[in-house]
N, CA and C of each residue as an Amber inpcrd file, in Angstrom:
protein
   351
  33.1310000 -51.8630000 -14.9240000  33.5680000 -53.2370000 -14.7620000
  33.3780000 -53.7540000 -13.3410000  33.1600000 -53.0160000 -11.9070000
  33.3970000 -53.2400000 -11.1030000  31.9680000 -53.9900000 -10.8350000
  30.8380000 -53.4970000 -11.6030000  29.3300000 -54.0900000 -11.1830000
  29.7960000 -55.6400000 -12.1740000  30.0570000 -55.8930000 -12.9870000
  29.9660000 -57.0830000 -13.4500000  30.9620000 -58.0440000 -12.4060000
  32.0390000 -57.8460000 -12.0320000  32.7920000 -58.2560000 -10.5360000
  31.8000000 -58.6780000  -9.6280000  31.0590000 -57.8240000  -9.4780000
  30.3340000 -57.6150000  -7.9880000  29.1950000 -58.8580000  -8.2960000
  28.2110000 -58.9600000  -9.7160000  27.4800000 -59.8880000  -9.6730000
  28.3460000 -61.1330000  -9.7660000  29.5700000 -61.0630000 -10.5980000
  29.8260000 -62.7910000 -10.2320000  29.9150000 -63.0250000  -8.8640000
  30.6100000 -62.2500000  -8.2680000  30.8760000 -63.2530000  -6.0800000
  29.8270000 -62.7080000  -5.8860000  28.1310000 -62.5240000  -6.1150000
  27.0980000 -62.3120000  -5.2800000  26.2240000 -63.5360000  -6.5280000
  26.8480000 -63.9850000  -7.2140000  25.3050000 -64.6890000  -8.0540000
  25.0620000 -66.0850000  -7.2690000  23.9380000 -66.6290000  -7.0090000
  23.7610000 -67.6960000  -6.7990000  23.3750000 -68.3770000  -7.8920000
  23.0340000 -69.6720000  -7.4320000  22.6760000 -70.8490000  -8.1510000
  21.5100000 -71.3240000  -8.6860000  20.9480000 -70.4280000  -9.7790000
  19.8950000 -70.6120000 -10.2640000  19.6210000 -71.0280000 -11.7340000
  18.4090000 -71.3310000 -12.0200000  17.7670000 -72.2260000 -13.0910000
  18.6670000 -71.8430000 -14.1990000  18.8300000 -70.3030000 -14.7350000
  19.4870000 -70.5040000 -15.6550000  21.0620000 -70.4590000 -15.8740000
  21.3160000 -70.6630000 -14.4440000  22.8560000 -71.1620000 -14.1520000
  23.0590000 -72.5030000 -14.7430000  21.5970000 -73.6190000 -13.7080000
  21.9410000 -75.0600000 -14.1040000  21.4700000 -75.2360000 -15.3990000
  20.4200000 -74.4730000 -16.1380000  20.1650000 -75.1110000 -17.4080000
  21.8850000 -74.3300000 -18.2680000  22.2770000 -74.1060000 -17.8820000
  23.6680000 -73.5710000 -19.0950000  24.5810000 -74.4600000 -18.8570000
  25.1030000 -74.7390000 -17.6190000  26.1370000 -76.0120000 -17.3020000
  25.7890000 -77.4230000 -17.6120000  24.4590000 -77.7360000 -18.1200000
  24.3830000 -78.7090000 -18.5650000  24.1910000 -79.4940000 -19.4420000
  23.5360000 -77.7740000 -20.3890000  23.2700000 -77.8750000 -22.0040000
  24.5700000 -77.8790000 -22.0970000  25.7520000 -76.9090000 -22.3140000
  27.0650000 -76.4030000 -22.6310000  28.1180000 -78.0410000 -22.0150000
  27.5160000 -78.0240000 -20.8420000  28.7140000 -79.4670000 -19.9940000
  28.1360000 -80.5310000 -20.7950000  27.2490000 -80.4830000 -21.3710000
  26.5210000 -82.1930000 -22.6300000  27.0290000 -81.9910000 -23.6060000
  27.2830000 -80.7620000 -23.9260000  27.3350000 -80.2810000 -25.6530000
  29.0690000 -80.4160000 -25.7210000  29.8500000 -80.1250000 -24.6050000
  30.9630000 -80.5610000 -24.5380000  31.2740000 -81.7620000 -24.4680000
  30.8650000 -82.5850000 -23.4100000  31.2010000 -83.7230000 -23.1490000
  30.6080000 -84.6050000 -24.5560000  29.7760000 -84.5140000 -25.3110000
  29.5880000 -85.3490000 -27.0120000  31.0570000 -85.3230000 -27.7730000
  30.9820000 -83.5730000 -27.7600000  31.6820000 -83.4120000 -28.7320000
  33.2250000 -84.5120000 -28.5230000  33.4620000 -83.8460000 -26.8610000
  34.8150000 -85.0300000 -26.6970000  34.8960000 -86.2900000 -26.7710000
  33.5060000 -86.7600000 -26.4720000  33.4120000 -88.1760000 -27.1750000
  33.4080000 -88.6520000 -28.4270000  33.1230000 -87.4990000 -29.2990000
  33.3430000 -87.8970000 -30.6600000  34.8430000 -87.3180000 -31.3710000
  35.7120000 -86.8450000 -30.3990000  36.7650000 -86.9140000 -30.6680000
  37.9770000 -88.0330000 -30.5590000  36.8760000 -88.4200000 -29.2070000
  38.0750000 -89.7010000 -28.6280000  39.0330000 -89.2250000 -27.5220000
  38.4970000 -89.9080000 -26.4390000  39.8630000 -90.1440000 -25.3460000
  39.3450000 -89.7170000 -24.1290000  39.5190000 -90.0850000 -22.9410000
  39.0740000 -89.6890000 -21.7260000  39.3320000 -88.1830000 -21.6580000
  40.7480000 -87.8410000 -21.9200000  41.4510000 -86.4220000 -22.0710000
  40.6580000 -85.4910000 -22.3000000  40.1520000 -86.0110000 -23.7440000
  39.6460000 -84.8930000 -24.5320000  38.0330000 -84.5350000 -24.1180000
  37.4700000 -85.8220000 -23.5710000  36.0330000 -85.8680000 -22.7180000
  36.5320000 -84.7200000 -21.7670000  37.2710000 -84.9050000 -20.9940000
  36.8630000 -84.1360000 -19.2550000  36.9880000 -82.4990000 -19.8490000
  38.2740000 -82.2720000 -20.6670000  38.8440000 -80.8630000 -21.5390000
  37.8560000 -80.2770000 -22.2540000  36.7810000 -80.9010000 -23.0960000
  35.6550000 -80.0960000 -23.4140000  34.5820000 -79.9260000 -22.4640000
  34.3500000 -80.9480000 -21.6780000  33.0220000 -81.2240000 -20.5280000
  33.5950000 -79.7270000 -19.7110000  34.4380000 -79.1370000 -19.3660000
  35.0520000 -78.3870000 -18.6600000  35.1460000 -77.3170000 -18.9370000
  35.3920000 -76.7870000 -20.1950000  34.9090000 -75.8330000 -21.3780000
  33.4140000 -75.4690000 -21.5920000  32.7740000 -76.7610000 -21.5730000
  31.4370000 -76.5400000 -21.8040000  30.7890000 -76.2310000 -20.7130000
  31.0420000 -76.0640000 -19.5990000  30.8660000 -76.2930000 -17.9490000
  30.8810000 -74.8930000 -17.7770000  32.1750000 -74.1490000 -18.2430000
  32.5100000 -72.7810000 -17.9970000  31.7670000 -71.8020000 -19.0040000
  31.4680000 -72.3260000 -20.6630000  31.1260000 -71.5330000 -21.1000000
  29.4320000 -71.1600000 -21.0740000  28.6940000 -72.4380000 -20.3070000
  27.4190000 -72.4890000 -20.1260000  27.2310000 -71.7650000 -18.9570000
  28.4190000 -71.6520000 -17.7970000  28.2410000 -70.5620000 -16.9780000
  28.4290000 -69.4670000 -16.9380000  29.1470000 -68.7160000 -17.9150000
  29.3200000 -66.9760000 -18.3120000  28.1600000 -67.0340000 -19.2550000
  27.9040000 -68.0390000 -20.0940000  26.4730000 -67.3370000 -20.9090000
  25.3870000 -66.8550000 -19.7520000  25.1150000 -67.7310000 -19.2310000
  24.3640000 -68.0710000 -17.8460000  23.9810000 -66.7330000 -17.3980000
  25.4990000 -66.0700000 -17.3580000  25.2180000 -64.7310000 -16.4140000
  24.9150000 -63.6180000 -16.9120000  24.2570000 -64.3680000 -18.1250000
  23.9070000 -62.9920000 -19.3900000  22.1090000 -62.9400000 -19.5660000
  21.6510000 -63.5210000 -18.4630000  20.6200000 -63.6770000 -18.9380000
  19.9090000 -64.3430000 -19.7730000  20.4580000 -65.3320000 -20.1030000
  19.8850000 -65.8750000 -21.8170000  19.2190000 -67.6130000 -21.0530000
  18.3410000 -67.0090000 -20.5250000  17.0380000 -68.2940000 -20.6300000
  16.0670000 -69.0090000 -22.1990000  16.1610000 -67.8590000 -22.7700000
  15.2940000 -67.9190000 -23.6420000  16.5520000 -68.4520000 -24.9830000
  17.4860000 -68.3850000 -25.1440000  18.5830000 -68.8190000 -25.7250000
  18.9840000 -70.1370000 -25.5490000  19.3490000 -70.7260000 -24.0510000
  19.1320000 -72.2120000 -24.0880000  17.7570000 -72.9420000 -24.0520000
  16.2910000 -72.4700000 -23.8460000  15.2230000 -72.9740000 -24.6730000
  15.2340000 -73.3890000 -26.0660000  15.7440000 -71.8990000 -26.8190000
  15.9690000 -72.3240000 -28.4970000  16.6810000 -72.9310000 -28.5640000
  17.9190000 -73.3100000 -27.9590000  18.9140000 -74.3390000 -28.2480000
  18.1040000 -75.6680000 -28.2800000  17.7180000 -76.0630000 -26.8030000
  16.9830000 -77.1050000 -26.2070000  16.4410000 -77.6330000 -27.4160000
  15.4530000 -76.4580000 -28.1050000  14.1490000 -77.0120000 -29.0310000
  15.0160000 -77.3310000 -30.0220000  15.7630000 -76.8540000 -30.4550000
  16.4810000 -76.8130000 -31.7680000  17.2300000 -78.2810000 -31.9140000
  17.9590000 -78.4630000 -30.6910000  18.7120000 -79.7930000 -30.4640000
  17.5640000 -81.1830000 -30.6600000  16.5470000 -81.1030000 -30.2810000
  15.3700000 -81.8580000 -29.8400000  14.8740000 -82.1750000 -31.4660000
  14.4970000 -81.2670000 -32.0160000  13.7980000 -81.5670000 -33.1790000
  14.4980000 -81.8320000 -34.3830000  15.9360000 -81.2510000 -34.4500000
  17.1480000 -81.4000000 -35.4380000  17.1580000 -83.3000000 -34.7490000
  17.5440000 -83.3540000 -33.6610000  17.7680000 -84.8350000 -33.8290000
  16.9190000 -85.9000000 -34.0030000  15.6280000 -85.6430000 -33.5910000
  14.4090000 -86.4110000 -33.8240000  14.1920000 -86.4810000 -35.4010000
  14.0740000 -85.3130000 -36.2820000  14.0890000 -85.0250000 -37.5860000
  15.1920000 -86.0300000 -38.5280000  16.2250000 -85.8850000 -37.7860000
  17.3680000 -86.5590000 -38.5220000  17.5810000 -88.2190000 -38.2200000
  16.9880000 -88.6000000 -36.9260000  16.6400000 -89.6320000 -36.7380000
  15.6280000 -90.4720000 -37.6210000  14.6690000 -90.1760000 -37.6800000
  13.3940000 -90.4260000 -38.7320000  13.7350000 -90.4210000 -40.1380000
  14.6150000 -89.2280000 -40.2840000  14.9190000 -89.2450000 -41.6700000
  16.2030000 -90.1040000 -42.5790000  16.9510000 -89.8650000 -41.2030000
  18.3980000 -90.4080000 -41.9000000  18.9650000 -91.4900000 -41.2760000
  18.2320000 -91.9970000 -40.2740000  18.5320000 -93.3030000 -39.6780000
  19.6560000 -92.6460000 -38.2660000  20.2590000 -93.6140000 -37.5010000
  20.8650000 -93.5990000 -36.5810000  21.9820000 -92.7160000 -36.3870000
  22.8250000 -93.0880000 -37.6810000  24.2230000 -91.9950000 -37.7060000
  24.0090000 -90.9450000 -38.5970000  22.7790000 -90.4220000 -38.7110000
  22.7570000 -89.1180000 -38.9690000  22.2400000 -87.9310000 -37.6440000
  22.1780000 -88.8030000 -36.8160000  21.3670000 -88.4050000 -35.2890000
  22.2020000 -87.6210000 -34.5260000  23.9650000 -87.1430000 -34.4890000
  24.7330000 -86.4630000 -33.9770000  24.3740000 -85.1240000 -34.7370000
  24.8440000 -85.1000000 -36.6200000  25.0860000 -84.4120000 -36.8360000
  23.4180000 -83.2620000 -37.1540000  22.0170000 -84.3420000 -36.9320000
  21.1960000 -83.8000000 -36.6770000  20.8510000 -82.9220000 -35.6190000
  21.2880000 -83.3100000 -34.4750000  21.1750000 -82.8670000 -33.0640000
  21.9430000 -81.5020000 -33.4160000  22.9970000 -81.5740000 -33.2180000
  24.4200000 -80.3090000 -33.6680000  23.4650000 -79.5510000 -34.4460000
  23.2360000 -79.9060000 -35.8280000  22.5600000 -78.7280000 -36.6520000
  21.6200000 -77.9110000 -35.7690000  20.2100000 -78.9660000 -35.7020000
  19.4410000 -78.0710000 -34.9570000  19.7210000 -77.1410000 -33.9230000
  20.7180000 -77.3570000 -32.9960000  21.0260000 -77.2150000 -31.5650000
  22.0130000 -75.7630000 -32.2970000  22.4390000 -76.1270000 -33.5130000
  23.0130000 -73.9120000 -33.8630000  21.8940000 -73.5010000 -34.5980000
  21.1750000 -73.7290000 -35.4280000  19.7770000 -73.2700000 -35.9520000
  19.2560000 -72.5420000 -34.1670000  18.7070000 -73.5020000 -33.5160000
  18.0560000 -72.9210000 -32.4070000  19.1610000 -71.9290000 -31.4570000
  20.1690000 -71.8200000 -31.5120000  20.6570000 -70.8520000 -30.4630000
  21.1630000 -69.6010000 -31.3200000  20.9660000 -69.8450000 -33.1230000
  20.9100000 -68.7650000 -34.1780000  19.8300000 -68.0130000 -33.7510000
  18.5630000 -68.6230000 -33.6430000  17.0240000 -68.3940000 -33.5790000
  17.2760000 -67.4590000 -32.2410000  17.4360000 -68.3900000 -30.7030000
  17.0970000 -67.7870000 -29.8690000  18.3170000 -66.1470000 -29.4060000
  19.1160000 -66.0150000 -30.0950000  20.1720000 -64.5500000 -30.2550000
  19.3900000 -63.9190000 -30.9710000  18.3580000 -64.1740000 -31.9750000
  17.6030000 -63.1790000 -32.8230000  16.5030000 -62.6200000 -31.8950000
  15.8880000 -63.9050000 -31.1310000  15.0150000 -63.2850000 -30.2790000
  15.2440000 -62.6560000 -29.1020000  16.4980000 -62.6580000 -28.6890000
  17.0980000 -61.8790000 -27.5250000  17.2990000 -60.8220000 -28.3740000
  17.5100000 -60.0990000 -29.2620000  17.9620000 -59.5170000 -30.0260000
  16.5530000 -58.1170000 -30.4740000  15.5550000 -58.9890000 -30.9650000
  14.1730000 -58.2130000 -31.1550000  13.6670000 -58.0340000 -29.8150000
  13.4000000 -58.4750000 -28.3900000  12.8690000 -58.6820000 -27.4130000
  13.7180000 -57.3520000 -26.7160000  15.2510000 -57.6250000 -26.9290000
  15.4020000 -55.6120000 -26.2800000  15.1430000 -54.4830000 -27.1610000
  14.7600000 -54.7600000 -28.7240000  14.6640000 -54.0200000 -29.5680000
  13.3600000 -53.5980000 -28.7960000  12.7740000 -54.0900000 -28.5960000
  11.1460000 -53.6470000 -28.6000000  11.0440000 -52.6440000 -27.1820000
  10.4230000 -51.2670000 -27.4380000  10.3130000 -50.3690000 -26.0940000
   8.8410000 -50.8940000 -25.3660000   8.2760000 -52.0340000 -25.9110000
   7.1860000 -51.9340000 -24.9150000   7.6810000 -53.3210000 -23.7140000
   8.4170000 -53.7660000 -24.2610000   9.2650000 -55.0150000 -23.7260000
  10.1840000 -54.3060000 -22.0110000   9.6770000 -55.1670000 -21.0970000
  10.0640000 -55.0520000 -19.7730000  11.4380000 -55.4150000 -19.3910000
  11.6260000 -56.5110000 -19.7820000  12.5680000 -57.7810000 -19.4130000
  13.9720000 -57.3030000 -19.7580000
């Protein structure tokens, strides 16, 4: 336990620090907007802030990509298809489809012994 200590007060501030605090701090801050209330905005944005930064420190670049793509094409898809207010719950779908996807591929990618990373 003491090495996982040691990388949080030595990690800096990198790409897949900011891509997690901002997928996770967006994906919060919707959701609280579609709950309603300033409250409930800052309380998930803050949640989502923290939980995009412990994923963060797991390595998982390739996890908020699949999210990314997943969010991107679920809402574009659902846009086209289902008009305007199907465009949240399009986004959402895709956006767990793709971070289903990208845990499978974190998943086969250490499976594999010819795999470096």
């Amino acid at each position: 336990m003491p090495d996982g200590l040691t990388r949080m007060r030595t990690m800096k501030i990198t790409i897949d620090l900011a891509m997690g605090v901002m997928i996770m701090g967006s994906t919060g801050f919707v959701i609280g907007l579609n709950l309603g209330g300033p409250y409930l905005i800052a309380i998930a944005t803050f949640l989502g802030i923290l939980l995009g930064g412990f994923i963060s420190m797991l390595n998982a670049r390739r996890f908020f990509i699949s999210v990314l793509i997943g969010t991107a094409t679920g809402g574009i898809l659902a846009l086209v298809l289902g008009g305007p207010d199907a465009f949240t719950i399009g986004a959402g779908s895709g956006g767990a489809i793709g971070g289903f996807i990208g845990v499978n591929i974190e998943l086969f990618m250490r499976a594999d012994p010819h795999n470096s990373t």
